[in-house]
N, C-alpha and C positions, 0 to 999 in steps of 0.2 A: 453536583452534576458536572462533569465532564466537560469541557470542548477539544475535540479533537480537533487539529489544525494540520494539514497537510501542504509540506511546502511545495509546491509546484516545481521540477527544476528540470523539466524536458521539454522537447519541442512539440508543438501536439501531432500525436496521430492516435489515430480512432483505439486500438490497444488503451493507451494512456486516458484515454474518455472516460472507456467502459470500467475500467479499472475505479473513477472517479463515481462513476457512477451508481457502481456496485456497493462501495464503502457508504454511500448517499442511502443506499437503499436499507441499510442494518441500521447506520446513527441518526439519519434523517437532519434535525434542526443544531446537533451536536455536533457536526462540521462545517470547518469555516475550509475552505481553501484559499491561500497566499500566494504573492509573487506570478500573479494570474499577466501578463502583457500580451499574449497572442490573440490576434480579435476573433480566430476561429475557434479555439476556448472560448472566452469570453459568451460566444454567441448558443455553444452549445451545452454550457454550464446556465445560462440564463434561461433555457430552454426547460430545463428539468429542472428550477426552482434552486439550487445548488448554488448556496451562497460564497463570495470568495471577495476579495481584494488584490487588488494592483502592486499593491506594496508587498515587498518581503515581511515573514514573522517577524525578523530581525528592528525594521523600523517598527512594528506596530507593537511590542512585545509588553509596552507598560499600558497599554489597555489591556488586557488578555487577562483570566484571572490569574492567580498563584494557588499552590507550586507550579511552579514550572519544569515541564519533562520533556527531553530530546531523548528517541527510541535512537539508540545507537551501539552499533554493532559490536564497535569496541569496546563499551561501557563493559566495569567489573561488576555491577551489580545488577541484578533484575529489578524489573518494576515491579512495585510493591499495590497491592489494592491501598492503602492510607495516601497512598500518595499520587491517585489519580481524583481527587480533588478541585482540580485548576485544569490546568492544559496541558496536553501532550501533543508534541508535535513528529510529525511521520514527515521522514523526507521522498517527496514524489519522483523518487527516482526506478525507472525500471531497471529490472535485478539483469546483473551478468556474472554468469558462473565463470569460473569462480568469481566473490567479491571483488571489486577494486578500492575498494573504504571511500568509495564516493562521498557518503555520508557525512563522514568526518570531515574531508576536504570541501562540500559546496555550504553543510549546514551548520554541523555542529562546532566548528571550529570558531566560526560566526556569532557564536551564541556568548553572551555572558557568562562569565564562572558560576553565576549562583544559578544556574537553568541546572536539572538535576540531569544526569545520563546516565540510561537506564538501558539494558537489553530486554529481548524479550527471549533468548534461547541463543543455542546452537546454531539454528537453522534459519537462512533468506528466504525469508516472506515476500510475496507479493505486496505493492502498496493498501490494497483492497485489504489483503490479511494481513497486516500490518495493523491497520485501521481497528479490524474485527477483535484481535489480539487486546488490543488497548483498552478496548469498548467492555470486552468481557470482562479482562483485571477490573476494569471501577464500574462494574456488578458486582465485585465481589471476589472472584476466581484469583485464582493462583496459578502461576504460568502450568504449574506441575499438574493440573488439577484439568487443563484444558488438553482433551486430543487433538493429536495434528497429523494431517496425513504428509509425508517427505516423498514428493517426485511425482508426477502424473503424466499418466499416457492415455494421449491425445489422439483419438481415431480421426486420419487428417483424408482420407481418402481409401478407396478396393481399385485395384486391380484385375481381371481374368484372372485365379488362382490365388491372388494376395491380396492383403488389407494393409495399409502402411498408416504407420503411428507415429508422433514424435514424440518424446517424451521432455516436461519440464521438471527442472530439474529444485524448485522452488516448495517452500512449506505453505501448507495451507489450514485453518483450522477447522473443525469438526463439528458443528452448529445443530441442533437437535437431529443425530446424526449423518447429517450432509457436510461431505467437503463443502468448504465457504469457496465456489470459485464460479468464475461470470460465466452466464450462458454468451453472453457478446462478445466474451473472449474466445471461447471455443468454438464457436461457431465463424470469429476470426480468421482463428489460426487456421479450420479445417482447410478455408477458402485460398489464404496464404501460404502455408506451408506445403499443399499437395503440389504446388506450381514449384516450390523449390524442389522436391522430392523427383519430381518428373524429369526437373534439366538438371537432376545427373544422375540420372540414368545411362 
């Protein structure tokens, strides 16, 4: 069995939540979340049963099972289903296009040589589909074997004559044919993004 570990590494805002809470809702008792310090996390992770700790993966990494797997961007190798055994770790970083190899600089750099590093594609996941991605490999699946939809548009508000969209530009994966993507987030963004779309006009 699995434990997925998601390292925390943003400030919280409600995106960042629902993101956490979404991946809670596919793995359920299979995620831990790390490096938790904001009390406003803290209170709304305790809220929805969503287990996590204070400390970085980093400190707590020889309790955790083995093998050890960082999803990372740069890795040459895929993750393998044999090798989702132990723990995989998702850095909780929200994605900016293009990449800045965040990942590598806050998590994995951090990490032991013998943590294995692994990608999962081409394409920037969501933390949420990140999570999904991991979760599906140690079912069984093979990166190649899982659909993914690349880029989604986001009906964020209508106009008199128009509808305006934003579009992300992020992978998501394909779950008994549903994109894997939060209703809390889009429901978010509609609320956010139409207020940016208006002042600049």
């Amino acid at each position: 069995m699995v434990l997925i570990v998601i390292e925390n590494l943003e400030s919280f805002s409600p995106w960042l939540l629902y993101e956490y809470e979404h991946a809670y809702e596919l793995v359920k008792d299979d995620l831990l979340i790390t490096n938790v310090k904001d009390r406003k996390l803290k209170e709304e992770l305790e809220k929805r049963g969503i287990r996590f700790r204070e400390e970085s993966v980093v400190e707590i990494l020889n309790e955790l099972p083995k093998p050890w797997v960082v999803l990372e961007p740069k890795a040459e190798e895929v993750l393998d289903p044999e090798e989702t055994a132990g723990t995989v770790i998702v850095g909780g970083i929200l994605g900016s296009h293009p990449p800045k190899g965040r990942t590598w600089e806050l998590l994995t750099s951090r990490l032991p040589e013998e943590v294995l590093k692994r990608n999962i594609g081409p394409h920037q996941f969501s933390i949420d589909g990140a999570v999904a991605m991991a979760w599906l490999v140690s079912k069984g699946k093979r990166l190649e074997e899982i659909p993914i939809k690349v880029g989604l548009e986001i009906k964020v508000g209508e106009m008199p004559g128009m509808e305006i969209y934003d579009e992300l530009p992020y992978a998501y994966p394909i779950i008994d044919g549903q994109v894997f993507f939060s209703e809390k987030v889009k429901k978010y963004l509609e609320r956010n993004l139409l207020g940016d779309h208006l002042s600049n006009l």
